[in-house]
C-alpha positions in Angstrom: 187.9 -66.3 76.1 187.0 -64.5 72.8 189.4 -64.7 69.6 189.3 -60.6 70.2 190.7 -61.0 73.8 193.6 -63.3 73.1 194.6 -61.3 70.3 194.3 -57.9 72.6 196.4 -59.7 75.1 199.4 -59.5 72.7 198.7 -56.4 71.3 201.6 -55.0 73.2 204.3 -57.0 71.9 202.9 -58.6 68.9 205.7 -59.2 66.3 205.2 -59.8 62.5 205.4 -63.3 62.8 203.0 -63.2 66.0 200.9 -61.1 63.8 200.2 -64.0 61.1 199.5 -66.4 63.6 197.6 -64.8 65.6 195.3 -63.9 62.4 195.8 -68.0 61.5 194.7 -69.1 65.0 191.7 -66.7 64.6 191.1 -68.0 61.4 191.3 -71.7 62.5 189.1 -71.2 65.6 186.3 -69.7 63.1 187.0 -72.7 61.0 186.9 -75.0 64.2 183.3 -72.9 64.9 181.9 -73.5 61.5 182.2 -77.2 61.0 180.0 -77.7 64.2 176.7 -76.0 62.1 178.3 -76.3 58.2 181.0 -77.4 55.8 183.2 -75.3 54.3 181.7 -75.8 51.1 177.7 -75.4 52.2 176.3 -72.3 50.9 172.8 -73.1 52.0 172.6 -72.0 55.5 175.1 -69.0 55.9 173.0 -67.3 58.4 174.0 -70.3 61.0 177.9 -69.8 60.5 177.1 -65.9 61.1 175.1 -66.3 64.6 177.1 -68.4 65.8 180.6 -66.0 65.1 179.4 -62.6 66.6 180.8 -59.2 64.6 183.0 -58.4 67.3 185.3 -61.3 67.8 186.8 -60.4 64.1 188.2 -57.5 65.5 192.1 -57.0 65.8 194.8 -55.2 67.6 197.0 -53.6 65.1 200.5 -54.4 65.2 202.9 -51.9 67.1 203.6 -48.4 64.6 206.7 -49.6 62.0 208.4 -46.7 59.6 208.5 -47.9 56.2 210.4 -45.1 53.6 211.5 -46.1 50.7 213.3 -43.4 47.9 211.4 -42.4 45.1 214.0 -44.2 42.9 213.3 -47.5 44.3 210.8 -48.8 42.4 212.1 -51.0 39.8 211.1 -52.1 36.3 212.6 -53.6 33.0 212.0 -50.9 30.8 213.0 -52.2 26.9 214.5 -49.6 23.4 212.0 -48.9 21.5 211.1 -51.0 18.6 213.7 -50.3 15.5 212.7 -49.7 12.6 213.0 -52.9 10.2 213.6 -52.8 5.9 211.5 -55.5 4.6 214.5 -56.6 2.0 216.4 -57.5 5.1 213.3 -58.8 7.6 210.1 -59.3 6.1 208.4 -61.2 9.0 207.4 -59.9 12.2 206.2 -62.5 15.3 205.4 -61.5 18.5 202.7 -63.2 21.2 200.0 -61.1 22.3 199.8 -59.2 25.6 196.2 -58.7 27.9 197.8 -56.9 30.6 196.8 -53.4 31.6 199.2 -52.6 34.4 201.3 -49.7 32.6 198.3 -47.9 31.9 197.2 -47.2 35.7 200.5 -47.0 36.7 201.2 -44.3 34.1 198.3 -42.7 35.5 199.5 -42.8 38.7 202.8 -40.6 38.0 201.0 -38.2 36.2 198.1 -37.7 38.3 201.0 -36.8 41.0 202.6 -34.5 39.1 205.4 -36.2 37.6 206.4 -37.9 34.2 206.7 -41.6 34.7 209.9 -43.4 33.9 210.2 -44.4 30.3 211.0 -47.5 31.6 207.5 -48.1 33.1 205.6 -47.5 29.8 204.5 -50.2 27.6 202.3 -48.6 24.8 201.0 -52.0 23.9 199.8 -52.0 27.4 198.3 -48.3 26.9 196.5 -49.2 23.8 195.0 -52.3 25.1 193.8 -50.8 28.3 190.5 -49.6 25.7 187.9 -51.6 23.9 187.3 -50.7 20.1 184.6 -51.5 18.0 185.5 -55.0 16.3 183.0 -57.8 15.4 181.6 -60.5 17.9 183.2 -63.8 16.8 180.8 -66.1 15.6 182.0 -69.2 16.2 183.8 -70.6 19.7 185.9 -72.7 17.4 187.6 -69.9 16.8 187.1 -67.7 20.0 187.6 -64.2 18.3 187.6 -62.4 15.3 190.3 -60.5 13.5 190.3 -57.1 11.9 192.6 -55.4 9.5 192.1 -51.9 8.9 194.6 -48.9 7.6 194.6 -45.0 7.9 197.4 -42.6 7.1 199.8 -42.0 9.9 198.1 -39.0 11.8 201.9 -38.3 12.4 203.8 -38.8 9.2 201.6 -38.4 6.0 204.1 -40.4 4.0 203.3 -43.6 5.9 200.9 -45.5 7.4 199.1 -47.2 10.3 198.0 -50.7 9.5 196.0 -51.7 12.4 195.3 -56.0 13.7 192.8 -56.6 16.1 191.7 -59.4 17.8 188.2 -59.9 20.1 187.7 -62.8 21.9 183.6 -64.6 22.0 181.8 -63.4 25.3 181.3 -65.9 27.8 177.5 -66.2 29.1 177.7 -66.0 33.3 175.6 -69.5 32.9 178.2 -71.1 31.3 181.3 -70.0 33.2 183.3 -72.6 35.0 183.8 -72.8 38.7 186.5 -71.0 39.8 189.1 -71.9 42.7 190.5 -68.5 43.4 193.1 -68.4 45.8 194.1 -64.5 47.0 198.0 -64.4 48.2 197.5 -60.8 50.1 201.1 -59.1 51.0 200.4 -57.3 54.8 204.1 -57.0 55.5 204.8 -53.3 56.8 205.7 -51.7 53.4 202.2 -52.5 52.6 200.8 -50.0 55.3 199.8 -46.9 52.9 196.8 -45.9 52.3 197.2 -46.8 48.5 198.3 -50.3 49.5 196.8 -53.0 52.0 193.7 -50.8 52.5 193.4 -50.7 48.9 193.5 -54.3 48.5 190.8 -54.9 50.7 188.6 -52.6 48.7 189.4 -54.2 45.6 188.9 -57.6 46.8 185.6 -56.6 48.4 184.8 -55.6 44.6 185.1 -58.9 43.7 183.2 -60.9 46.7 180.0 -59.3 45.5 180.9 -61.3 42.0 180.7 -64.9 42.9 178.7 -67.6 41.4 177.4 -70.2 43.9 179.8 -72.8 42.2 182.6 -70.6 43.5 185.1 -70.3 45.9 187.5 -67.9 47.4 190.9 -68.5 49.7 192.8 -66.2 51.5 196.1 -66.4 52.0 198.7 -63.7 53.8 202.2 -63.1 54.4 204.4 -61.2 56.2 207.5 -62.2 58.7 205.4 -65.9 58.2 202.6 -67.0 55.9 199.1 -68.4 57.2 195.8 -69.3 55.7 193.6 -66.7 56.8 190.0 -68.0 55.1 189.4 -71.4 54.1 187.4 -72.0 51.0 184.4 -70.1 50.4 181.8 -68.1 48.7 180.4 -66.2 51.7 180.6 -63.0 50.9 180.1 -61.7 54.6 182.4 -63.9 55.7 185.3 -62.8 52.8 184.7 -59.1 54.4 185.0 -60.2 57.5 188.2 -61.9 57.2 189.7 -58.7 55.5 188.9 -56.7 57.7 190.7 -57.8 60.2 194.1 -57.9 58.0 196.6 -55.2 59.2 200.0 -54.6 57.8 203.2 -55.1 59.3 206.7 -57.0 59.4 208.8 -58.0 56.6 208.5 -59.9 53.5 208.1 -63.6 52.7 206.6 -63.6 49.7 208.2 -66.9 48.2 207.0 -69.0 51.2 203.3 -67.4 50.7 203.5 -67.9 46.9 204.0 -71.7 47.8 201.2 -71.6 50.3 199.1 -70.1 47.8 199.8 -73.1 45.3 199.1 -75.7 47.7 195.8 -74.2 48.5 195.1 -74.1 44.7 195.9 -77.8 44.6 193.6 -78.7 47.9 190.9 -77.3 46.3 191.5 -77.7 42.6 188.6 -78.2 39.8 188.5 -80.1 37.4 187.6 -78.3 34.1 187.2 -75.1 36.3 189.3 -72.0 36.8 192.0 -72.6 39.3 194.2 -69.1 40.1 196.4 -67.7 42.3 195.9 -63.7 42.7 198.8 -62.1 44.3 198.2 -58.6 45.7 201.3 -56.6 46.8 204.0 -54.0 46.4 206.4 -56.7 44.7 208.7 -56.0 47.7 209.8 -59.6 47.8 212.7 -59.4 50.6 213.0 -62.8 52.3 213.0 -65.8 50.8 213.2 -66.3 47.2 213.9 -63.0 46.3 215.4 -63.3 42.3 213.3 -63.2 39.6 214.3 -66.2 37.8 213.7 -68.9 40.5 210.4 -67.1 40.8 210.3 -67.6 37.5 210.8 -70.7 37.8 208.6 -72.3 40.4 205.6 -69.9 38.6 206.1 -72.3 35.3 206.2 -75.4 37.2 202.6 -74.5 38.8 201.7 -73.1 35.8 202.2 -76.9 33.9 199.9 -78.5 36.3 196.9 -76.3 35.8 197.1 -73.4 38.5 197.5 -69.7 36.6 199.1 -66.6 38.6 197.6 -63.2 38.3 199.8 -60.3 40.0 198.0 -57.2 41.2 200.6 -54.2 41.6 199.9 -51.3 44.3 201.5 -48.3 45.9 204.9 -46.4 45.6 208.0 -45.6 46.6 209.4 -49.5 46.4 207.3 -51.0 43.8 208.5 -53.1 42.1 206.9 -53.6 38.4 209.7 -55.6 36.9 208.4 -58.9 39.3 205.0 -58.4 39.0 204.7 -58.5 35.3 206.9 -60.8 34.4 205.8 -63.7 36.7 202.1 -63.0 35.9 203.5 -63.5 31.7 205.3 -66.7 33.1 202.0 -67.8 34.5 199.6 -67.8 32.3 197.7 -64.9 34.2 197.8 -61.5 33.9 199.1 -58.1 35.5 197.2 -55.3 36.9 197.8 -52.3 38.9 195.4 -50.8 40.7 195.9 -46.8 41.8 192.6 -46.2 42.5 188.9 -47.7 43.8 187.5 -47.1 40.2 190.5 -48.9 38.4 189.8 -51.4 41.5 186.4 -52.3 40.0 187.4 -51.9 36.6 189.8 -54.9 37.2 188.0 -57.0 39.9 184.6 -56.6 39.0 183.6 -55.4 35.8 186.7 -57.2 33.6 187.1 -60.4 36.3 185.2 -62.8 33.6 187.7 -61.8 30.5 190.8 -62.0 33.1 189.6 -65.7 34.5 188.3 -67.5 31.7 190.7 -68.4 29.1 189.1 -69.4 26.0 192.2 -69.3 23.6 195.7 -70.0 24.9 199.5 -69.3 23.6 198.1 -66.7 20.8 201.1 -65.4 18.4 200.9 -62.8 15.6 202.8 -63.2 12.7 203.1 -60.6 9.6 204.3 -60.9 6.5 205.3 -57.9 4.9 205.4 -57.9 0.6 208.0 -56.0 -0.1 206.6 -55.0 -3.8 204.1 -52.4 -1.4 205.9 -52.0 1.7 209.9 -50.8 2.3 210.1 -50.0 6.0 207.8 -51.0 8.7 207.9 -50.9 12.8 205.6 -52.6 15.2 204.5 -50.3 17.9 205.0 -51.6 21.5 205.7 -55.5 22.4 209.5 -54.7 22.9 209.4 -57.6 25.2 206.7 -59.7 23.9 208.7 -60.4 20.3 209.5 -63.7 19.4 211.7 -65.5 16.4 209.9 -66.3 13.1 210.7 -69.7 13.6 209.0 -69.7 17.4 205.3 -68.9 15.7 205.2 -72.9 14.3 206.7 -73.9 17.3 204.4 -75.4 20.3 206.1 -75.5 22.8 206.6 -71.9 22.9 204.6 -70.3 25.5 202.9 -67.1 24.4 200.2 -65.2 26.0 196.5 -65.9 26.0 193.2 -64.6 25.6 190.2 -64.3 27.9 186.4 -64.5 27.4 185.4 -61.1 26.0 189.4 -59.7 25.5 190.6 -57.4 23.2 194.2 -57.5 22.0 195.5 -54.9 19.6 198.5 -54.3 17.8 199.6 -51.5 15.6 202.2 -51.5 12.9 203.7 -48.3 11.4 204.8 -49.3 7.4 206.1 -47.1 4.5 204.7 -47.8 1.1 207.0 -48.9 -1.5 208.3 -46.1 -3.1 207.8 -43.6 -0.1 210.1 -41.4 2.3 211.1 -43.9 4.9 213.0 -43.4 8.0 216.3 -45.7 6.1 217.7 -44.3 3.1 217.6 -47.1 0.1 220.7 -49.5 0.1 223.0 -48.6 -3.1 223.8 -52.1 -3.7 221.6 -54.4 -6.3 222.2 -57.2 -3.7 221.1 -55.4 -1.4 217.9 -54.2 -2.6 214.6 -56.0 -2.5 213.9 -58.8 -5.1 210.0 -57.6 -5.8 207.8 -59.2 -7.5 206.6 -58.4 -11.4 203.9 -60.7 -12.0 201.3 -63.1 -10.5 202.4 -64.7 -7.1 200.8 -62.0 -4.2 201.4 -58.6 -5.9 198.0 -57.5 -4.5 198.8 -57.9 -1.1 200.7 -55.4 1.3 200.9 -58.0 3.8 199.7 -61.7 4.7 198.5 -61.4 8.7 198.6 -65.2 10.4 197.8 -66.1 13.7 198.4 -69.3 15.9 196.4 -70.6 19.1 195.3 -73.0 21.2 191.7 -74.2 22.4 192.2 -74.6 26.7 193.4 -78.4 27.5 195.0 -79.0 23.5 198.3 -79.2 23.2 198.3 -78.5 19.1 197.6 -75.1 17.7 195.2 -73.8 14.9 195.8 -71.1 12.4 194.5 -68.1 11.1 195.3 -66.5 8.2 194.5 -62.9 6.8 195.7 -61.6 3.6 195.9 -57.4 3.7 194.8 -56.6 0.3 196.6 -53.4 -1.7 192.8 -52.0 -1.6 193.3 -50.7 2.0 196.9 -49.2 1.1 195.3 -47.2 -2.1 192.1 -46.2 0.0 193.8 -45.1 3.2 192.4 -41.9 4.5 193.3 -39.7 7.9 192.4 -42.0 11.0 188.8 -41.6 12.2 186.5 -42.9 14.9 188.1 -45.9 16.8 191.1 -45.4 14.0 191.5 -42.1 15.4 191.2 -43.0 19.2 193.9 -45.8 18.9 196.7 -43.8 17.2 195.6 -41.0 20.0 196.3 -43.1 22.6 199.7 -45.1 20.6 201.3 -41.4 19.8 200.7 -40.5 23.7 202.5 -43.6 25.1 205.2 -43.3 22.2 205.9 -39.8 23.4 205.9 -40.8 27.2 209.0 -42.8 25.8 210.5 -39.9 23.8 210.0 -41.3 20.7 212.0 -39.8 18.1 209.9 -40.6 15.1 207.0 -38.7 15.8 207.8 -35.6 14.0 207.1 -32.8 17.1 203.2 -34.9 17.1 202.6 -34.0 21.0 200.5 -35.3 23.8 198.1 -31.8 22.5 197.7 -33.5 19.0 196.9 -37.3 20.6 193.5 -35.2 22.3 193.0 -33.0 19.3 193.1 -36.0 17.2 191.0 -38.3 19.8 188.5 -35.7 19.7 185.6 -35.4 22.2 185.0 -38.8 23.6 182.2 -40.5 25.7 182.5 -42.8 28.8 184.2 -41.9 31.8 187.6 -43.8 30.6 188.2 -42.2 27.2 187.0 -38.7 28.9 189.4 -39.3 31.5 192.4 -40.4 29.0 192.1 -36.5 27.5 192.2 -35.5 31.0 195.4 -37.2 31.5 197.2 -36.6 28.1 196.7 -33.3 28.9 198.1 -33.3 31.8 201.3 -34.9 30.3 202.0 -31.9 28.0 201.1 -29.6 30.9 204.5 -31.5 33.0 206.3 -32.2 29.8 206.3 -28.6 29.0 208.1 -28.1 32.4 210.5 -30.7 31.9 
């Protein structure tokens, strides 16, 4: 009898938990079939493990028609104030570790392309700013795996201060000299992943990425619902990677602890040595049975993530989504968070950006400014609300902070008045309470001293960077242009999708007007969608 008839047999009754087994069994008998013709592992002679596993015993029953609703309030996220605004008397350092994820960006995109604001909650400008590449220098050395550039333009929306601008870009990894990677994909197919804009997405992203592999490579497949299976052993076989998604329907409710801890032993079984080894979660974040609190997720994440094996989250649908778990356990795992709305942001993630999101080349990366208080008064960081650290955490270790990929961008924006200048705090009327400045020699022509600490993969001690910002770049600051321009654009839209109050009436019509016309189909589509936002902020 044929894998597709046993499974038929059932059809009528099949139960979540049935549903993963069945889809195990079926994966185990194909297994079974395989080793009589070719390891797991053999990439030479694919064509035998296909004749001998005809097309239509992959085929599958789906599970009987389950209801999932969920509110529109459901979904959940951690949602941080907005950065204060800090007097340089008072707290003349700033530290925070750098963020990589994009998430916030599509799921931004995702509220406004249905007609609604998002939650301020569910914006992180950093997260906006950083879902764009600007034009900073290739790194020259892998020593140090990326470059860093200063630059400063007036404030497009306060002429009496100004945007000083740090940007990092990590070395480009050749495709020769990439590591192996053992990637392990944890899929959710519980019911509330039944949407069109869930499970059915997931399987077109991850199709995205089967047409990526090296020959070094190798994917798992892992699944959960009422009960957690291993759907697809080890492989690089692309056709056999469709193959096993396709028969993946949703349905039943959600273990996702139990898979997460499937997922990890698969990622040991098959670990490399010197190689990438990653677990990809795919899902709503609906985490209802099991291990359902953040911080023991937390928790077990770390553990993994000291022994080698890094977590990336990938965030899809609506309704119950639940942001605040997927980006925090990805932060807490070395990995990085995504959300996918869409096919095209689907291969933007899986495909076109899979090299910078697997290969680490720098590790636990921290910022820290100094600011001199004889040039600057008043400064704010834009974004990072939850990515700040203490001053003393930047010489620390043992801190964990995020890292940076082959071919990553990471930028930050800082918002500073000049000594002297209208700031948003009115000058304390106390003499001991007023900045001791500088009269002669020491650093009286810097506005700020710019350091930054990392590790090389596998070392436990860090190296540092450091970066004076010369008062040059103060006296010659001019209105933002080019990339400049592009970066403030897109740091004044998320800062208004927050209701920022120091923006001075600068509105989602100024961030295009001041992007100006743009090519490539992500900028274009960015106008499009700040746009939009004053279209549906003019109705609210």
């Amino acid at each position: 009898m044929t894998n597709k008839a046993r499974i038929s047999g059932m059809a009528g009754a099949l139960t979540a938990t049935a549903m993963v087994m069945a889809l195990v069994a079926c994966a185990q008998n194909e297994n079974a079939q395989k080793t009589e013709h070719m390891s797991t592992y053999d990439v030479q002679e694919p064509f035998m493990a296909e004749r001998a596993m005809p097309e239509a015993e992959y085929s599958m029953a789906p599970p009987p028609a389950i209801s999932y609703y969920a509110p529109a309030n459901a979904e959940r996220y951690d949602g941080e104030a907005i950065g204060s605004v800090k007097l340089v008397a008072a707290e003349p350092v700033s530290t925070f570790s750098v963020d990589v994820d994009t998430g916030a960006y599509a799921n931004v995109r995702r509220f406004l392309s249905q007609g609604q604001m998002p939650p301020q909650a569910a914006v992180r400008t950093e997260e906006l700013i950083n879902y764009f590449r600007y034009d900073y220098p290739v790194p020259q050395s892998r020593e140090q795996p990326f470059s860093v550039t200063t630059d400063m333009a007036i404030t497009p929306w306060n002429p009496d201060t100004r945007i000083l601008r740090v940007g990092l870009r990590g070395y480009d990894l050749p495709r020769a000299q990439r590591p192996a990677a053992n990637l392990v994909f944890l899929l959710d197919v519980s019911g509330s992943m039944s949407d069109a804009d869930k499970l059915p997405l997931v399987k077109t992203a991850m199709r995205q990425l089967a047409g990526e592999l090296g020959r070094q490579d190798r994917v798992s497949i892992v699944v959960y619902a009422g009960a957690t299976g291993v759907v697809l052993e080890p492989t690089n076989n692309e056709r056999a990677i469709r193959r096993a998604l396709d028969r993946l329907e949703a349905g039943g409710s959600t273990a996702g602890a139990a898979g997460l801890r499937l997922a990890y032993d698969m990622a040991r079984k098959g670990f490399i040595e010197g190689g990438v080894n990653r677990v990809i979660l795919a899902t709503d974040g609906d985490f209802n049975v099991g291990i359902s609190d953040q911080d023991s997720l937390v928790q077990m994440i770390e553990d993994q993530r000291d022994s080698g094996i890094t977590l990336t989250t990938l965030g899809f649908g609506r309704g119950n989504y639940n942001e605040a778990m997927m980006e925090q356990i990805a932060d807490h795992g070395n990995g990085n968070y995504a959300y996918i709305d869409s096919a095209m942001e689907a291969r933007k993630v899986l495909s076109d950006e899979m090299q910078s999101t697997l290969f680490t080349i720098a590790q636990d990366v921290k910022i820290q400014v100094e600011f001199n208080p004889e040039h600057v008064s008043q400064y704010r960081l834009i974004g990072y609300e939850n990515r700040i650290l203490n001053e003393e955490d930047f010489n620390n270790d043992t801190v964990d902070a995020g890292d940076i990929g082959a071919g990553h961008q990471v930028t930050a924006l800082y918002e500073i008045v000049p000594a002297g200048g209208d700031g948003w705090i009115n000058p304390r009327r106390y003499e001991g309470n007023q900045a001791s400045v500088m009269r002669e020699g020491g650093s009286g022509d810097e506005v700020a001293f710019v350091q930054l600490r990392y590790k090389l993969p596998g070392q436990d001690r860090s190296r540092l960077i450091q970066r004076p910002v010369s008062t040059r770049m103060l006296a010659s600051a001019r209105p933002a242009r080019g990339d400049m321009a592009f970066v403030a654009a897109v740091a004044a839209y998320g800062q208004n999708l927050r209701e920022d109050s120091l923006l001075n009436g600068f509105g989602f019509e100024d961030s295009v007007a001041l992007a100006g016309r743009q090519n490539g189909y992500w900028r274009e589509e960015f106008l499009q969608l700040a746009g939009l936002a004053q279209t549906l902020d003019a109705r609210r």
